[in-house]
C-alpha positions in Angstrom: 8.7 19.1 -15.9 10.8 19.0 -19.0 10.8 20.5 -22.6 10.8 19.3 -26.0 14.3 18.8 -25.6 14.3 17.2 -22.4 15.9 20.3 -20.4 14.2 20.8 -17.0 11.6 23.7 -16.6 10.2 23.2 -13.1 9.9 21.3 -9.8 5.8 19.6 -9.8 4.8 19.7 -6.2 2.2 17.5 -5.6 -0.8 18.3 -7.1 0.5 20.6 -9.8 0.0 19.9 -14.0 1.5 20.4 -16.7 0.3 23.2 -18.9 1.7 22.7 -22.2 1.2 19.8 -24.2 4.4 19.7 -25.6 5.8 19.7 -22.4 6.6 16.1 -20.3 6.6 15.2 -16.8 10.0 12.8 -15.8 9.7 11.2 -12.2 12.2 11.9 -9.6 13.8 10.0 -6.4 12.7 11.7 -3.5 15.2 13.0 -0.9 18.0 10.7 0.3 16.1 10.0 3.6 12.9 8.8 2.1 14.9 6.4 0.0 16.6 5.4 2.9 13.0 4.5 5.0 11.9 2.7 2.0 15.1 0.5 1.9 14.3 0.0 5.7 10.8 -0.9 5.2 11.9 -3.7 3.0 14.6 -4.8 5.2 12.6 -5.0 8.1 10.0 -7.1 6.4 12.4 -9.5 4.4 15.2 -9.9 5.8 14.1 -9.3 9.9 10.6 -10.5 9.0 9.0 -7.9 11.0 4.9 -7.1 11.1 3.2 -4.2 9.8 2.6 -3.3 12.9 6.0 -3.6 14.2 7.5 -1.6 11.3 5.2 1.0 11.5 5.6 1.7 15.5 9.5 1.1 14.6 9.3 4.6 12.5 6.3 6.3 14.7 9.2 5.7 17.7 12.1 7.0 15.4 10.0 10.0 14.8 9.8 9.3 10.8 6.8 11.0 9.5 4.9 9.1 6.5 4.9 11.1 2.6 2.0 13.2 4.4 3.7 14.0 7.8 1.5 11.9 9.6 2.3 8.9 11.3 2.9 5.6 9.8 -0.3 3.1 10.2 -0.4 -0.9 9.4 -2.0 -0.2 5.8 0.4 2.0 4.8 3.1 -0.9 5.2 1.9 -3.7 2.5 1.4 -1.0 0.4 4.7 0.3 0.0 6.2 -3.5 -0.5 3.8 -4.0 -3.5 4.8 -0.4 -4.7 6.6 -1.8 -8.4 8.1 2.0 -8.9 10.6 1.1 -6.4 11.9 -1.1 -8.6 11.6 1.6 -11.8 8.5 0.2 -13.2 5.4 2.4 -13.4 2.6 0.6 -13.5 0.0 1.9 -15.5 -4.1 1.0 -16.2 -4.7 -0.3 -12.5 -8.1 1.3 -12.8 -10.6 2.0 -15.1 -14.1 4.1 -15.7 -16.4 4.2 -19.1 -17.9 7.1 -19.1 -20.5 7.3 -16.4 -19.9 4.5 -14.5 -18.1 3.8 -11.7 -14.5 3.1 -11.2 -13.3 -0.7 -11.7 -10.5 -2.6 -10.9 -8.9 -3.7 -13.8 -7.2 -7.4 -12.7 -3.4 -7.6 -13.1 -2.9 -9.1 -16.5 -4.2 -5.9 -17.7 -1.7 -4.0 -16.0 0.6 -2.1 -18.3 4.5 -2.1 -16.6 6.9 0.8 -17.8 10.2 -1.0 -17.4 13.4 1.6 -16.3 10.7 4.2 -15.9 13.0 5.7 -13.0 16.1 4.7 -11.0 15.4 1.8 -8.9 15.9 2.1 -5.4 15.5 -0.9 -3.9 17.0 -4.5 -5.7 15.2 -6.8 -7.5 15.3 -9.9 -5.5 14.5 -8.3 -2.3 11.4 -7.1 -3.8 10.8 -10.4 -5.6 11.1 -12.1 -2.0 8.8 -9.6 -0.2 6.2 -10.3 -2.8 6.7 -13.9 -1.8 5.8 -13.2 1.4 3.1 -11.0 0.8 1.3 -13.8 -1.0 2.1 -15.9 1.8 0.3 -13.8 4.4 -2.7 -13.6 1.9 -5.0 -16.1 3.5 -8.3 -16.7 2.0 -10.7 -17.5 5.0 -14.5 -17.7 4.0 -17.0 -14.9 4.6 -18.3 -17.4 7.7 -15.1 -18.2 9.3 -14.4 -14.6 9.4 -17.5 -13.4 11.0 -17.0 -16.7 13.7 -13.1 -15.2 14.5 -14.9 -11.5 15.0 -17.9 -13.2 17.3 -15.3 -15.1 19.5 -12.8 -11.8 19.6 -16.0 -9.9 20.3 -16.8 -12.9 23.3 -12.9 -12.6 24.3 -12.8 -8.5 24.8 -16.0 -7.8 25.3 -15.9 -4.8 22.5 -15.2 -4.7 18.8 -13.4 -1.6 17.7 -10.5 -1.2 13.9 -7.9 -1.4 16.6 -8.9 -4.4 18.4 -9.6 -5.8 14.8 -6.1 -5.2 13.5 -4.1 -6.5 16.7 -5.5 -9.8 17.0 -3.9 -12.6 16.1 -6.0 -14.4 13.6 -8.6 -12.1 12.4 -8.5 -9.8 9.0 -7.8 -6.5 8.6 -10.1 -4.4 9.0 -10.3 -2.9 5.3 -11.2 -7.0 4.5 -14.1 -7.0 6.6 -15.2 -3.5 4.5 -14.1 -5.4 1.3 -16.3 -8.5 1.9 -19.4 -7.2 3.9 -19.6 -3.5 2.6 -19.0 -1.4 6.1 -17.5 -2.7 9.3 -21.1 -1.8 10.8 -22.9 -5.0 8.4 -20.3 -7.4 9.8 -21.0 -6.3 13.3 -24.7 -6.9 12.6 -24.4 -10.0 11.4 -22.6 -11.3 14.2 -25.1 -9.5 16.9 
């Protein structure tokens, strides 16, 4: 948090406000370390062209905790590639709610970028070329298709469970199946 005059007043842990309106809140790098994994993240996945899933059990093994302290999960991966403020742009008006209703996505061109909102800490082009490849993994596969890849997985295991779900080759995440069918439960119905 910074003054009027842009002289620092305090640390913001998470959580914490502002209390003054003439006060302003300036964004800062995390630690050295957490740069560093985020560099690693991207270099995995561009450059190595490693899964979620490998990246993710290459820092649960190193012992890397996530921003939280937990471990790192498959989600969390895809997430932090398409994460623009690692390039310094803040992105701004992702979401939006009118005044008793419920929370909307507001689609991309809507989007308002911050450019040089912060230090950048991971180059331009490699983020430009794991966006690339992020699109390329994004497969549209009909609502039917997907329900006939869980039945035959289901025939194949024996059991359905998210973990099953998210290491086979071939089928969705799991948070797709809750996108496009409500709750994991409604797919499972409708494939018996």
């Amino acid at each position: 948090m910074v003054d009027e005059g842009e002289h620092p007043k305090a640390l913001l842990e998470k959580g914490q406000f502002k209390a003054l309106q003439s006060d302003r809140v300036r964004l800062q790098h995390g630690s050295v370390e957490e740069a560093g994994v985020i560099r690693e993240i991207f270099d995995q996945f561009v450059n190595c062209r490693k899964s979620y899933s490998d990246i993710s059990r290459q820092l649960n093994d190193a012992g890397i905790a996530n921003h939280n302290g937990r471990p790192w999960t498959d989600g969390m991966i895809p997430t932090i590639l398409g994460n623009e403020s690692y390039i310094g742009k803040i992105v701004y008006n992702r979401t939006s709610r009118r005044l008793g209703q419920k929370l909307v996505k507001n689609p991309d061109n809507a989007w308002v970028r911050g450019a040089a909102a912060i230090e950048p800490i991971v180059d331009e082009g490699i983020f430009a070329r794991a966006q690339k490849l992020l699109a390329a993994r994004r497969v549209e596969i009909p609502e039917e298709e997907m329900l006939s890849r869980l039945r035959l997985t289901l025939r194949r295991r024996g059991k359905l469970n998210s973990h099953i779900i998210n290491t086979t080759l071939g089928l969705n995440h799991v948070s797709s199946y809750v996108t496009h069918f409500g709750w994991l439960r409604k797919a499972y119905a409708l494939i018996g």
